[in-house]
N, C-alpha and C positions, 0 to 999 in steps of 0.2 A: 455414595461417598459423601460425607459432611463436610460442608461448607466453610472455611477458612473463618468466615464471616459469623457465625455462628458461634464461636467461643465465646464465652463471657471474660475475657481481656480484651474483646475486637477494639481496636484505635484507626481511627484516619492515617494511613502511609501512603504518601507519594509514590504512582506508579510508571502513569506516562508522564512525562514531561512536558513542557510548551511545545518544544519544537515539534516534537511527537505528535504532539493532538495537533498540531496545524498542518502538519503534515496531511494529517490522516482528512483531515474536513476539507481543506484544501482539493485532494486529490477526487475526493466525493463530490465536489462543484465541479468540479474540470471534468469527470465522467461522465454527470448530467448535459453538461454543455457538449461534449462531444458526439453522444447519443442522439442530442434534439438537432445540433446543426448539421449535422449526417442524414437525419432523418428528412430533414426539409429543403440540404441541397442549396444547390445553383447560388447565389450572391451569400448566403450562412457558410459556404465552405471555408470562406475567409476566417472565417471565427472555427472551423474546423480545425483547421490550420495553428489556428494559433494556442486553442484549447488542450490541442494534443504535441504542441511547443511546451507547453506551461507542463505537462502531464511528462512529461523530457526532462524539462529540469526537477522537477519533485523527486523521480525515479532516482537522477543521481543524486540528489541532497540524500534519498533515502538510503542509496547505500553506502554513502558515507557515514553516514550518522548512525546504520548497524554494526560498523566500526568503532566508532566513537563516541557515539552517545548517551544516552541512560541506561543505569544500569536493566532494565527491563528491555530497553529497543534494542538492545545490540542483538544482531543473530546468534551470537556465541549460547544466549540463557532459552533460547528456542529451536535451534538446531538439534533435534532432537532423531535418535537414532532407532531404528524400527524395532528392535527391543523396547524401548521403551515407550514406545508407540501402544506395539500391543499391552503393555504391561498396562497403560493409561484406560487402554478400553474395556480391559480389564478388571477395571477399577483396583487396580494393585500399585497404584503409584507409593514411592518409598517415601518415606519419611524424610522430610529436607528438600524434596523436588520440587516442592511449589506449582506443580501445575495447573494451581487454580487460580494464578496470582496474576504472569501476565498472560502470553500465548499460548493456551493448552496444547500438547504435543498434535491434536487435531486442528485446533485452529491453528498452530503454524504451517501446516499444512496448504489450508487458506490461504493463508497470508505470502507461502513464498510461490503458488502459484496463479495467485493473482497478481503479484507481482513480476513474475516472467514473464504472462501472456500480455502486459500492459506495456512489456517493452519490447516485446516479439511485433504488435501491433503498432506502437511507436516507430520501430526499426521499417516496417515493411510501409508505413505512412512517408517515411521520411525521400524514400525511393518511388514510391507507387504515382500512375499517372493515370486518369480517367477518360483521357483523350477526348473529353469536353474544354473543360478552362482552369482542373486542378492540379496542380502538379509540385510532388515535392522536393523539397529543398535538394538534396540528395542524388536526385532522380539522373540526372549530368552525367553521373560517376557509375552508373549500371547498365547496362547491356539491356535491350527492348525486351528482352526472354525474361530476363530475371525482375524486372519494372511491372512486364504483364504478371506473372506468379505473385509478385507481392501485392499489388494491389487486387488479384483474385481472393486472395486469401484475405487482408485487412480490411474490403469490402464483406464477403460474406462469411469464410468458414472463422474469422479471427471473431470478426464482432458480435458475432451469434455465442461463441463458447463464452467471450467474455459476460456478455450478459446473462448469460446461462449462473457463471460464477458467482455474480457478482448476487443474483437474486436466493442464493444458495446461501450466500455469505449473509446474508439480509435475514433468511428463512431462522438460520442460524441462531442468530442474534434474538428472535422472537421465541424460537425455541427454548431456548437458556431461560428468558425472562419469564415466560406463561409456566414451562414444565419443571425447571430446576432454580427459580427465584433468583437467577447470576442478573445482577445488569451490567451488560458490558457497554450500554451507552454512556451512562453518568460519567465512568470513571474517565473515560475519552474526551469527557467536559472538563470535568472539573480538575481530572489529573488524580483523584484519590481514591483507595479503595477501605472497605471498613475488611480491618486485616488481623489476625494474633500477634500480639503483641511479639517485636524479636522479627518479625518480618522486613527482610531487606527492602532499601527505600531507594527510590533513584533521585540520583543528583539532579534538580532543578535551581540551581542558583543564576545568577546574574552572568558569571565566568559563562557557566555551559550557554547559555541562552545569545550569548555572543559570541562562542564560538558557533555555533548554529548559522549567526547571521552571518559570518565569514563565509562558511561551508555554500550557505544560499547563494550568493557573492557570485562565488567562484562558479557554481553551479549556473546563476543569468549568465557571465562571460560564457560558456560554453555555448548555450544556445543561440547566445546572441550571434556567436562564428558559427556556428552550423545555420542559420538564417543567412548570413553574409554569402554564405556558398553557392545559394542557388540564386543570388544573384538580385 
């Protein structure tokens, strides 16, 4: 399939947005941190704790903002349906589909199941207790049966698939870049992509960029009362 980027009109169009890309690098810091302070334990769970708070409110900023955000981050332009799915691996995508532009109907794939398992893991954090010194917020409000199962699972089978995912996601990204010339990192920097001309552009203004910061806003209060709960 020939590359978007390849016509001779290609122009620079705005694709992520601010919010978007902070989003996205944000959540890749808070992953790292929660891997390493997992991994080393005992006085780090603290920042365990808190990295997978931060990784809490991102989630919800994020699904609000596939609401109402740019026109590329909304779910609505990547919810993509298994017709078209196959039609994508196919290489039969139609004219007008855009699915080289922002989430290919495979990477949103990716994208919305990385993002379950981040808050399956969140959820079962939030309740789980190590019966050393960690214990989460949440954990009050669960019955010992269901505190043990979630923390069996957000200790080993959750953190294992996720990193599984996430290096898959990774694999991905190198794959595109060495075998099919896509860089899906620049565009997540810079916000732009080199596109044919007529290609829809998502709203990045000053308005969007502060409804964003409202959405985050609202999104700290949340955490902050889910912190207050356990006390």
């Amino acid at each position: 399939m020939p590359l978007p980027a390849a016509t001779a009109d290609a122009t620079p169009v705005r694709i992520w947005d601010l919010p978007t890309r902070a989003f996205h690098w944000l959540l890749a810091a808070a992953f790292i941190g929660l891997v390493v302070s997992g991994k080393v334990g005992g006085g780090a769970m603290v920042w365990h704790i808190r990295f997978g708070l931060l990784v809490m409110g991102l989630l919800l900023f994020r699904v609000l903002w596939g609401l109402v955000g740019g026109h590329w981050s909304r779910f609505v332009r990547f919810a993509y349906g298994p017709g078209t799915l196959l039609r994508y691996l196919r290489g039969r995508s139609r004219p007008g589909e855009h699915h080289e532009v922002g989430h290919s109907p495979l990477g949103a794939l990716s994208v919305f199941a990385l993002l379950g398992l981040l808050a399956l893991q969140v959820g079962t954090g939030l309740v789980a207790d190590d019966e050393i010194a960690t214990v989460g917020p949440l954990n009050r409000f669960v019955s010992g049966a269901t505190a043990t199962s979630a923390t069996a699972w957000h200790k080993d089978f959750g953190s294992s698939i996720l990193v599984v995912l996430v290096l898959l996601h990774v694999a991905a990204i190198v794959f595109y870049r060495v075998r099919k010339g896509r860089d899906l990192v620049g565009p997540m920097i810079s916000g732009d992509k080199s596109l044919p001309a007529g290609t829809p552009a998502t709203r990045d203004s000053a308005a969007t960029r502060g409804l964003a910061l409202l959405l985050a806003a609202a999104c700290t209060a949340v955490v902050v009362w889910v912190m207050r709960l356990g006390g």
